[in-house]
C-alpha positions in Angstrom: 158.4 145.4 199.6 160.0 148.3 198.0 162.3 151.0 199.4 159.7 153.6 199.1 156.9 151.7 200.9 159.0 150.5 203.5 160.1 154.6 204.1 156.7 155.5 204.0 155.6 152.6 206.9 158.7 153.4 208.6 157.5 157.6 208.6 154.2 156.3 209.7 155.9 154.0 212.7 158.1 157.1 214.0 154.6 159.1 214.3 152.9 156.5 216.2 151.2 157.7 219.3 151.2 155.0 222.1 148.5 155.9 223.3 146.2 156.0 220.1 147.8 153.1 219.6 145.7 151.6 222.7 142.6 153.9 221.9 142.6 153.2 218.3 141.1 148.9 219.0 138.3 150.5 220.9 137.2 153.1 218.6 137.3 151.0 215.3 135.5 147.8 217.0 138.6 145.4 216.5 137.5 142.9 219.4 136.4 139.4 218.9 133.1 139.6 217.4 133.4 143.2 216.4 133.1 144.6 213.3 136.7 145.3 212.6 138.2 142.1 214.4 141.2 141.5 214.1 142.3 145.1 212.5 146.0 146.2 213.9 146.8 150.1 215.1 150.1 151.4 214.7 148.7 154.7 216.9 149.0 157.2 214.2 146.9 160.4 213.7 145.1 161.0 210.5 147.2 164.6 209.4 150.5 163.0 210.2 148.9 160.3 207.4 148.2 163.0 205.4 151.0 164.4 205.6 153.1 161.3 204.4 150.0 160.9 201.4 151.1 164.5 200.1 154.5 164.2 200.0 155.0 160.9 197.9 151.3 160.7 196.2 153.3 161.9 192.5 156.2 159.5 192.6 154.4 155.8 194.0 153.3 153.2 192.1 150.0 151.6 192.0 151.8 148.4 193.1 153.3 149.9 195.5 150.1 151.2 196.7 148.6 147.8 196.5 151.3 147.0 198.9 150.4 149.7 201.3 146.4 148.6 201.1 147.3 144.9 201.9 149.6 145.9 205.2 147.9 144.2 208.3 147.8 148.0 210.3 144.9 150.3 209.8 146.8 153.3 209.5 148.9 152.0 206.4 145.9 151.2 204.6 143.9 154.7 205.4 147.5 156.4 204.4 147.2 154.2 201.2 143.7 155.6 199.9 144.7 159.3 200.7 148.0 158.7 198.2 144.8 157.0 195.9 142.7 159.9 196.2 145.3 163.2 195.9 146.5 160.9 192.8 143.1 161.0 191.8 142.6 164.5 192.2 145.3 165.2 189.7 144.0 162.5 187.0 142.7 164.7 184.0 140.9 161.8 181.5 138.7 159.6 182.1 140.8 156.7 180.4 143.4 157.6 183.7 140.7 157.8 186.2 139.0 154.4 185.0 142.1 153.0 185.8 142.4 154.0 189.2 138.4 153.4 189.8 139.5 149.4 188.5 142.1 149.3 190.8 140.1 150.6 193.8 137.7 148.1 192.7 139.9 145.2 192.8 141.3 146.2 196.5 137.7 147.0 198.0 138.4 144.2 200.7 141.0 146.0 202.0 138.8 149.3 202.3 137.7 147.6 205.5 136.0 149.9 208.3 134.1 153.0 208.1 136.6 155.4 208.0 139.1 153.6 205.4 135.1 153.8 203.3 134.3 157.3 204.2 137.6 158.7 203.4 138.4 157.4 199.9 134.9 156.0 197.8 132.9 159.0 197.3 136.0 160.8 196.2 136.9 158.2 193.8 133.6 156.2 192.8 131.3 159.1 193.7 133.2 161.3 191.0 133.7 159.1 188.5 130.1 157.8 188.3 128.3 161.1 188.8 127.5 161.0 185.5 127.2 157.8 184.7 125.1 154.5 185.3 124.8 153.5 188.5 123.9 149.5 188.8 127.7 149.3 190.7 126.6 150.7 193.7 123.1 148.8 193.8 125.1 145.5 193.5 127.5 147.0 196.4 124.3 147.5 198.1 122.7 143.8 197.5 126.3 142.4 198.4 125.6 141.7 202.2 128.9 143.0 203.1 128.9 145.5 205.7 131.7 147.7 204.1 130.5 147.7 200.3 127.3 148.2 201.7 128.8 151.6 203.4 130.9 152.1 200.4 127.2 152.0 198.0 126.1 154.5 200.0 128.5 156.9 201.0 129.6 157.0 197.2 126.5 158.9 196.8 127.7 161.6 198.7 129.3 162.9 195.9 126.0 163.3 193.8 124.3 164.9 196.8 126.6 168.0 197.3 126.2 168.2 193.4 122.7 168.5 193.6 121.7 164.9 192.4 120.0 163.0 194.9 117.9 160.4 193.0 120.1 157.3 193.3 121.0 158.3 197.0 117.2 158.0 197.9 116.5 154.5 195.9 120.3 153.4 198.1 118.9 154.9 201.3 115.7 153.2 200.6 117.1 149.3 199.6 119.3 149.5 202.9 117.4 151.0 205.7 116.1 148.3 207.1 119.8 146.7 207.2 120.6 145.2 211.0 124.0 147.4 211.5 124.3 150.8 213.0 127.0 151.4 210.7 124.5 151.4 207.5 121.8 153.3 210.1 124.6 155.9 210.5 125.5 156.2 206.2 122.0 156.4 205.4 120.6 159.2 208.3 124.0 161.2 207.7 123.1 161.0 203.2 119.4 162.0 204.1 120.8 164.7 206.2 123.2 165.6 203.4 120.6 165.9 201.0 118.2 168.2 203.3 121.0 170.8 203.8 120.8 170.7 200.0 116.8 170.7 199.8 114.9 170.4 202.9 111.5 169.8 201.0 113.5 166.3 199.4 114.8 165.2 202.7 111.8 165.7 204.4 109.3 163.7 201.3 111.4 161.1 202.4 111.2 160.8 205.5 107.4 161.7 206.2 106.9 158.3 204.2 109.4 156.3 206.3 110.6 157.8 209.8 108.0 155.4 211.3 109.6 152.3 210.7 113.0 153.4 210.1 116.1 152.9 212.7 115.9 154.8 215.5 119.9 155.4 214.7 119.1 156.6 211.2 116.3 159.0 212.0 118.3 160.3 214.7 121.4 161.5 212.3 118.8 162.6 209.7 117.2 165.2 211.6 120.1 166.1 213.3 119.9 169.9 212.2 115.8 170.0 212.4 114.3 172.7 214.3 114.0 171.4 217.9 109.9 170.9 217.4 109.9 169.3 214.0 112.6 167.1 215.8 110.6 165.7 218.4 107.3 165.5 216.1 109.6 163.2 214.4 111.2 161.2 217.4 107.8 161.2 219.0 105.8 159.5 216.2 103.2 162.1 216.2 104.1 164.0 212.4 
């Protein structure tokens, strides 16, 4: 481990919060038979992350940020993909940001629960591919693995606030009938997405599925519907 990582880890320890520290294995599911089982909290906020992110995003390594993505604690791992993404941010050609895209690519196990997913792949596989073809993220979405699954679709967030919804749909579409709330909660929150964008799109969309879609999915998808085109919805009777 370098001397930089092992500053960084050691910044991240002296903000720890014992009790987010106890809080933390609730909230992300790391019980036996839970989603994130096994996952480790140091008890660290997310802006004190950021804050350590900013301040040593230009200098690290991508080794060293490899280093960070394998640690065993949540909170190193989530600081690692906010150093990934402000270093992204910054990247100019596409040569550089292809780079950084592989390398994400390669570490995807370690972009293991929903907020290590939601926080780094639509800013970093979202942008990249916006313009590009998207077979990666259908392959994410046939993988059977509950975070590349997430990560398919929450990439598509990206598209969506850019007005492209196309491939969001088709991913919404090949994973909502998928057994995890998780995947219920990505797809609902992208429909959602795309009808604060274009109601009319949204709303296509769901007149032709809300009958036999998760109750979870529907439910974050018409979050922000008028109260009576809410309960037409809920109640079966559109």
């Amino acid at each position: 481990m370098s001397l930089l990582t092992e500053q960084i880890i050691a910044s991240l320890t002296d903000n720890a919060i014992s009790g987010k520290a106890e809080y933390f294995p609730r909230f992300f599911k790391s019980g036996q038979g839970e989603y994130g089982e096994g996952d480790k909290f140091l008890g660290v906020i997310v802006p004190e992350q950021r804050k350590v992110a900013k301040a040593v995003y230009k200098e690290i390594t991508l080794d060293e940020i490899e280093e960070l993505l394998h640690d065993t604690y949540h909170e190193v791992r989530l600081t690692a993909l906010f150093i990934l993404v402000y270093r992204y941010q910054k990247l100019k050609s596409d040569h550089d940001r292809r780079q950084l895209v592989d390398f994400y690519l390669k570490n995807l196990d370690y972009v293991n629960n929903w907020d290590l997913v939601d926080s780094s792949c639509h800013q970093i596989l979202g942008h990249y591919y916006l313009e590009k073809e998207k077979t990666l993220f259908y392959t994410l979405a046939d993988s059977g693995h509950l975070w590349r699954q997430r990560t398919a679709m929450i990439s598509s967030y990206y598209w969506i606030k850019r007005g492209s919804y196309d491939d969001a749909l088709r991913l919404a579409e090949k994973l909502i009938d998928h057994p995890h709330d998780l995947i219920h909660k990505a797809v609902g929150w992208m429909l959602r997405e795309i009808g604060n964008k274009d109601f009319e799109v949204e709303l296509e969309f769901l007149r032709k599925h809300y009958s036999t879609m998760p109750r979870t999915a529907l439910r974050y998808a018409i979050e922000k519907f008028e109260p009576s085109l809410r309960r037409l919805f809920l109640n079966g009777s559109l």
